[in-house]
N, C-alpha and C positions, 0 to 999 in steps of 0.2 A: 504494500500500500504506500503509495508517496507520502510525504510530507506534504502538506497546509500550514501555510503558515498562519496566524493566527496573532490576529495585533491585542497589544499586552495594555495595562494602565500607565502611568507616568512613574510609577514607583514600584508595579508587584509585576512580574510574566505571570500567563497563562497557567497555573499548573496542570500537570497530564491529567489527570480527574475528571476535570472541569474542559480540559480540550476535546477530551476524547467523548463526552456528551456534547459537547458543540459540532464536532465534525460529525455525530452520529446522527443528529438535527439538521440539514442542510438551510434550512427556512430562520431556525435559530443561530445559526452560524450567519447569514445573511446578516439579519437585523444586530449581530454582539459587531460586525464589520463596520453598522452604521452609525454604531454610539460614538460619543467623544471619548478621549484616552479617559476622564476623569469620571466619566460614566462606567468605562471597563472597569477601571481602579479599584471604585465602589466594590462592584461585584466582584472583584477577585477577593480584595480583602473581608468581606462577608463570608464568603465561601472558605476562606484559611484562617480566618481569625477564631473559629470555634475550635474546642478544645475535643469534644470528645468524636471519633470516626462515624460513628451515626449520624450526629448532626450537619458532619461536612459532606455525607453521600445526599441525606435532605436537602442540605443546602444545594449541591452542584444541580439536584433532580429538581429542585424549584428556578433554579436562576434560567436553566431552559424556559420551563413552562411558563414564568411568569414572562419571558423574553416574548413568546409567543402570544401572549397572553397583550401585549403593549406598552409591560413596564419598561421605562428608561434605567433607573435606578433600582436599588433592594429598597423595600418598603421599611421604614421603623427604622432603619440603621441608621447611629452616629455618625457614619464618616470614618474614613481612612487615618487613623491616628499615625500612620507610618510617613506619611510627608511632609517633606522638610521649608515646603514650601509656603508654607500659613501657619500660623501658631493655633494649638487645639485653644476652642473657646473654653471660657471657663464653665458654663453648663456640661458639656463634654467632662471635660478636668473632673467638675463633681462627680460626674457617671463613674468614672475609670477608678478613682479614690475607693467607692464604696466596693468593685469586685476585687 
């Protein structure tokens, strides 16, 4: 099988997981093409930021469907704490304090 290349966020690449439900989606790989890098971003770090392996196969098997679905973004999510680019707000800050 070739390689697809598959455009990453400003801060996280694709992991396999999450690529390999995207090329498995042709229609869903279309639309992750047409997001901006900080929309990918989003959704990659949603999908690796959880801790336990159940919730990352949930997550990889929703960020399709919700793709399909018309979401730009993961719904509820804070935002990518991993970029150097903005400072996390301090509402954010309180979130991450309490886990």
């Amino acid at each position: 099988m070739p390689l697809t290349k598959i455009s990453g966020g400003v801060v996280h690449t694709v992991p396999t997981d999450l690529r390999d439900a995207l090329i498995a989606s042709p229609k869903a790989l279309a639309i992750w093409e047409s997001l901006t890098p900080l929309s990918r971003n989003e959704w990659i770090c949603w999908v690796t930021f959880v801790k336990r392996e159940e919730t990352r196969k949930e997550h990889v098997k929703r960020t399709v469907s919700e793709l399909l679905e018309g979401m730009r973004r993961p719904c509820c999510w804070i935002g990518c704490i991993h970029r150097t680019d903005k400072k996390i707000s301090p509402s954010v800050r309180a979130i991450l304090k309490r886990t």
